[in-house]
C-alpha positions as CSV (number, residue, x, y, z in Angstrom):
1,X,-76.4,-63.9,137.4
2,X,-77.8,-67.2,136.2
3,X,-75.8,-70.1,138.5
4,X,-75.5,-68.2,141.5
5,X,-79.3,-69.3,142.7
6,X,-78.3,-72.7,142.0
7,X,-75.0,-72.4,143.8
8,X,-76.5,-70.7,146.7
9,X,-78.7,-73.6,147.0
10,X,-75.9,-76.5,146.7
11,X,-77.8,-78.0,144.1
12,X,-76.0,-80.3,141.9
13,X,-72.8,-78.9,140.3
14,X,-74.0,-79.7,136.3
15,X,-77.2,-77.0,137.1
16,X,-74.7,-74.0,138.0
17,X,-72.4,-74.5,135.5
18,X,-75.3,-75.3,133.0
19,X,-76.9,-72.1,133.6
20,X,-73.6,-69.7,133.8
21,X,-72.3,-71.3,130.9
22,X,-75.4,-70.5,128.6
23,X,-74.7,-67.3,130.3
24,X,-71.3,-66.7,129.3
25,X,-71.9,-68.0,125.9
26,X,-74.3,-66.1,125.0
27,X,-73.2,-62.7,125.9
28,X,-69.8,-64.0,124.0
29,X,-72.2,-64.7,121.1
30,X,-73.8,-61.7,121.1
31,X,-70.7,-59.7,121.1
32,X,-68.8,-61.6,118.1
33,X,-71.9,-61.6,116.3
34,X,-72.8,-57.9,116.0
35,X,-68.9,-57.5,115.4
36,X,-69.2,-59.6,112.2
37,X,-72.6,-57.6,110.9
38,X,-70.8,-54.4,111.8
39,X,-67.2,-55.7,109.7
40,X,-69.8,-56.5,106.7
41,X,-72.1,-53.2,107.2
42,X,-68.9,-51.2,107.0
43,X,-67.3,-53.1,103.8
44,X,-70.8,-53.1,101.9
45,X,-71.5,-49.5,102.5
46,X,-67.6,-49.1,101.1
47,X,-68.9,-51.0,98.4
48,X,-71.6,-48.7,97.6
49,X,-69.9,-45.7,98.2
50,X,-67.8,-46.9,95.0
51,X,-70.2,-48.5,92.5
52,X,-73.2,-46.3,93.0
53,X,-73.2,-42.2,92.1
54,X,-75.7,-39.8,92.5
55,X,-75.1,-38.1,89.3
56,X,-74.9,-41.0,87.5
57,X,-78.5,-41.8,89.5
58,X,-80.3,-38.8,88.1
59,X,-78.5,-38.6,84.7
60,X,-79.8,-42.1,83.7
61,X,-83.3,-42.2,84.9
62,X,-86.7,-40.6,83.7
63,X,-88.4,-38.4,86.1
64,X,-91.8,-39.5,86.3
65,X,-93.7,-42.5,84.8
66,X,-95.4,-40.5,82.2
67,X,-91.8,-40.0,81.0
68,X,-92.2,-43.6,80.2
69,X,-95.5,-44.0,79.4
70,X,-94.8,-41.1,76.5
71,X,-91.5,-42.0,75.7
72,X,-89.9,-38.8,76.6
73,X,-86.6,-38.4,77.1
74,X,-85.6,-42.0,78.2
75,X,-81.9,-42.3,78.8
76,X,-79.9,-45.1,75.6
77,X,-79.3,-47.7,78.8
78,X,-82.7,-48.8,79.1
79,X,-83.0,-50.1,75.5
80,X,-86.5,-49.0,76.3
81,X,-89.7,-50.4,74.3
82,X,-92.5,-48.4,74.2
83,X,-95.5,-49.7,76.6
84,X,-93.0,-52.2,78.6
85,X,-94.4,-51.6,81.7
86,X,-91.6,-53.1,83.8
87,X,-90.0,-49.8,83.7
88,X,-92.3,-47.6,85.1
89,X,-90.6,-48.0,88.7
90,X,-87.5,-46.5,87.2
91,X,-88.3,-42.7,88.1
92,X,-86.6,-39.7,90.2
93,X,-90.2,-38.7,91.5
94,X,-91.3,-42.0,93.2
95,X,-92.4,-43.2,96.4
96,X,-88.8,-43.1,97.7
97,X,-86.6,-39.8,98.1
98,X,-83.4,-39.0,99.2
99,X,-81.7,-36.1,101.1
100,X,-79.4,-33.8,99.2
101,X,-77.3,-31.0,100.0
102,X,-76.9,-28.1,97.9
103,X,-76.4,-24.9,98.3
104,X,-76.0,-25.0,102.0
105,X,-79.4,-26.5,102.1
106,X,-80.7,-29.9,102.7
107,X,-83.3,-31.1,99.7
108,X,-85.5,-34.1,99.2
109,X,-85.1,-35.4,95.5
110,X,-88.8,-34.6,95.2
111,X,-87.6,-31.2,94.6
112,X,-86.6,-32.1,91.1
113,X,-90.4,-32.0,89.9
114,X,-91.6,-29.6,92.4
115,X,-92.0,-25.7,91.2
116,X,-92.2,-24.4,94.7
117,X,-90.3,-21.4,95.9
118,X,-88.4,-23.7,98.3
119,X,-87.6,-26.4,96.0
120,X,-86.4,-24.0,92.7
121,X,-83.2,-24.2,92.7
122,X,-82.8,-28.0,92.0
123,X,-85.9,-28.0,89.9
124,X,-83.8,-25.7,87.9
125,X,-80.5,-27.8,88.2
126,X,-78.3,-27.6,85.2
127,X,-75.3,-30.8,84.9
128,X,-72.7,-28.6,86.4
129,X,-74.7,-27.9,89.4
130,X,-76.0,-31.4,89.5
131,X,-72.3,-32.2,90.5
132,X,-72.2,-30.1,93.1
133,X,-75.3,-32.1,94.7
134,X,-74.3,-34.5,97.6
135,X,-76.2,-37.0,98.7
136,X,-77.0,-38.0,102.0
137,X,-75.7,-41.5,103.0
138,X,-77.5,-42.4,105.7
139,X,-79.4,-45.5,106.7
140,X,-82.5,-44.9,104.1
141,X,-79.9,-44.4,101.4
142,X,-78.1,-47.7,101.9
143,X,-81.2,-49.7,102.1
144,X,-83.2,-47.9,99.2
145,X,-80.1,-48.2,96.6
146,X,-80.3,-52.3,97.0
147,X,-84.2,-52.4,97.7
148,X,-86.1,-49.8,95.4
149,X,-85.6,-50.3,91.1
150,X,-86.5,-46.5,91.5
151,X,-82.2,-46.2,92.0
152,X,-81.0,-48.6,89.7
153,X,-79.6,-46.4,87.2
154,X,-76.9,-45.0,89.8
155,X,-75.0,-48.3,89.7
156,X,-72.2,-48.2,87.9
157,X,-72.3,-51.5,85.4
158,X,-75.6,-50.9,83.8
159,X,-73.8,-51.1,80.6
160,X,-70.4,-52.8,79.8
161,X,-67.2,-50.8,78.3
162,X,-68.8,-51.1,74.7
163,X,-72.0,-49.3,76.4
164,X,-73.8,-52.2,75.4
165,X,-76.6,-52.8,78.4
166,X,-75.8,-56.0,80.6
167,X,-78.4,-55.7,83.4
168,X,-81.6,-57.9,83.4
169,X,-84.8,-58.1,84.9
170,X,-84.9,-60.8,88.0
171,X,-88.4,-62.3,89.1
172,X,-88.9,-62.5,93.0
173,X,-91.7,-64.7,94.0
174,X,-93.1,-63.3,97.3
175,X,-96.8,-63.7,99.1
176,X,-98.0,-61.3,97.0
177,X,-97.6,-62.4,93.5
178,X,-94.2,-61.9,91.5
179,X,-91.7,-59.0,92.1
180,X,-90.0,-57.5,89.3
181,X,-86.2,-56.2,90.0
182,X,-84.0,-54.6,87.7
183,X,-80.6,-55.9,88.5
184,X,-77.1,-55.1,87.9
185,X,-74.2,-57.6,89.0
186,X,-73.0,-54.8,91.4
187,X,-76.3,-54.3,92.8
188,X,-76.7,-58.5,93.0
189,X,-73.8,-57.9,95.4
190,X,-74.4,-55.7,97.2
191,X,-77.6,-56.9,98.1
192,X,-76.0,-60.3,99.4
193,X,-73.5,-58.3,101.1
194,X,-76.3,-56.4,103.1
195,X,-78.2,-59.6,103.4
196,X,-75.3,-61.4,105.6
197,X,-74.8,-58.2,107.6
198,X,-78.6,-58.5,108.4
199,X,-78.3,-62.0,109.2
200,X,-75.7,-61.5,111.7
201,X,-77.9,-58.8,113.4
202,X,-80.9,-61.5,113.6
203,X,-78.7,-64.1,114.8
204,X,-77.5,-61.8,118.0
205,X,-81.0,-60.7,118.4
206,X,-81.9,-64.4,119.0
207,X,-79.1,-64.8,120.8
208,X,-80.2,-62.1,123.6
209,X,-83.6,-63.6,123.9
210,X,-82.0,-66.9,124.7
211,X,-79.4,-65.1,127.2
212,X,-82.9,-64.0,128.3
213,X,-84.3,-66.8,128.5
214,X,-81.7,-68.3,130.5
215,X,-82.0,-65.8,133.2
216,X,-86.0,-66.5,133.6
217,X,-86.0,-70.5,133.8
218,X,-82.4,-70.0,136.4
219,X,-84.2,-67.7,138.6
220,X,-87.5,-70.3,138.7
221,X,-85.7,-73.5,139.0
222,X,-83.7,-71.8,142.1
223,X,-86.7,-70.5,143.7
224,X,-88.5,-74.1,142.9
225,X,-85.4,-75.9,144.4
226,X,-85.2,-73.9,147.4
227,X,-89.0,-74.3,148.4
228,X,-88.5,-77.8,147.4
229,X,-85.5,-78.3,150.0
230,X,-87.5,-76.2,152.3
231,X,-90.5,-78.7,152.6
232,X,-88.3,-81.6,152.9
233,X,-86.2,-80.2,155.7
234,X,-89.6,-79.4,158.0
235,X,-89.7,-80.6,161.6
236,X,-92.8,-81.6,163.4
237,X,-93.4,-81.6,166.9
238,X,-96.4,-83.8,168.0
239,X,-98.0,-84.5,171.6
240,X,-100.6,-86.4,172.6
241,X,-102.7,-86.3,175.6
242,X,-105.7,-87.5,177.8
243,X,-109.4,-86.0,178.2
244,X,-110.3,-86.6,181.9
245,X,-113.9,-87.5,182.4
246,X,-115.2,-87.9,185.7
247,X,-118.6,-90.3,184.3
248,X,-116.4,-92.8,182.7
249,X,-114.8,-95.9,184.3
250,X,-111.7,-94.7,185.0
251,X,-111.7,-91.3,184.0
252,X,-110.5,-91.3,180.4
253,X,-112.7,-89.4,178.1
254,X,-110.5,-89.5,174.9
255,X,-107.1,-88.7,173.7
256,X,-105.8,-85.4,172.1
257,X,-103.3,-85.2,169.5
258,X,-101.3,-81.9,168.9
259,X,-98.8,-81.3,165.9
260,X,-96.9,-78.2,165.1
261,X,-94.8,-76.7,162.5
């Protein structure tokens, strides 16, 4: 326990209470801190679970790019233009999937463009069974509904109560270049809901380094104060004595000095 060292060594009062109090702090910190990003996970997850469908999801987007790239079947929300290529990330069978039960069985959303024996029943999904698909809301899902375009389409205010389309296109400047993100006021949300959860989290992850921290430069500055006090608090015993030497004058052949510690 950071203190303790300094207290066992009577150092000044200011170092023990220095170093418990950094202590206390921090753990307090770290507590109060991961309660917040928990309070926020919880109420943006909530939020999700009421603005974003799954239905919805595969209803409104194409299911491969060369959906897009022939202009096949493109759902009226996109307003689409042919050869916009902005769109292309707007796809069921992308780099990202999600887990689905149906049928007593756990799917990957890949499954809607895969012919396999395994994957035939939801490549052969009609809308009534489509409702019957639930997703799985795990970790992935909540991050890839705010991160990936690819699941834009299962918000629920990509068009307004005239069905006229209100979302836009945001540009994200990043190291690499320019990102392009298809955005929906929900989704805007909900991405600055996760984004204060998160910062919580980082915050008490700092926080526990310098708790950390703490515990390392206590335990050296105790250890230096004590070998410190140590050295000054040293005794010496000396003695000194005579060489006798018969061929001198009176016998004295030098002096002899003895000190030990």
């Amino acid at each position: 326990m950071p203190g303790w060292g300094q207290m066992y060594n009577k150092s000044p009062r200011w170092k023990t209470v220095l170093f418990a109090g950094i202590e206390v702090a921090g753990i307090v910190g770290i507590v109060q801190l991961n309660k917040k990003a928990e309070k926020l996970r919880l109420e943006y997850e909530d939020f999700a679970n009421e603005h974003w469908d799954f239905t919805r999801r595969i209803s409104n987007t194409p299911l491969t790019k060369s959906h897009w790239v022939s202009n096949l079947n493109i759902p009226d929300v996109w307003n689409y233009n042919e050869g916009d290529t902005t769109m292309y990330d707007v796809i069921i069978d992308g780099t990202h999937q999600l887990s689905v039960f149906f049928q007593e069985q756990l799917y990957s959303t890949v499954c809607f463009n895969d012919t396999s024996y395994y994957c035939d029943p939801m490549y052969h999904y009609d809308n009534e069974l489509l409702e019957s698909m639930q997703v799985v809301r795990d970790l992935h899902f909540y991050e890839n509904i705010g991160k990936y375009d690819q699941f834009v389409g299962g918000w629920d205010d990509l068009i307004d109560a005239d069905s006229s389309s209100i979302w836009w296109i945001k540009e994200k400047q990043t190291e690499d270049g320019t990102e392009i993100l298809i955005m929906t006021k929900n989704k805007e949300k909900y991405l600055d809901m996760r984004y204060k959860s998160n910062t919580y989290l980082k915050m008490a992850t700092y926080t526990v380094s310098a708790v950390m921290f703490n515990h390392v430069i206590s335990a050296l500055e105790a250890v230096w104060t004590s070998q410190s006090d140590a050295r000054k608090k040293k005794t010496y015993d000396t003695s000194i004595g005579l060489f006798y030497n018969k061929n001198t004058q009176y016998g004295i052949g030098g002096l002899s000095l003895a000190i030990s510690w």
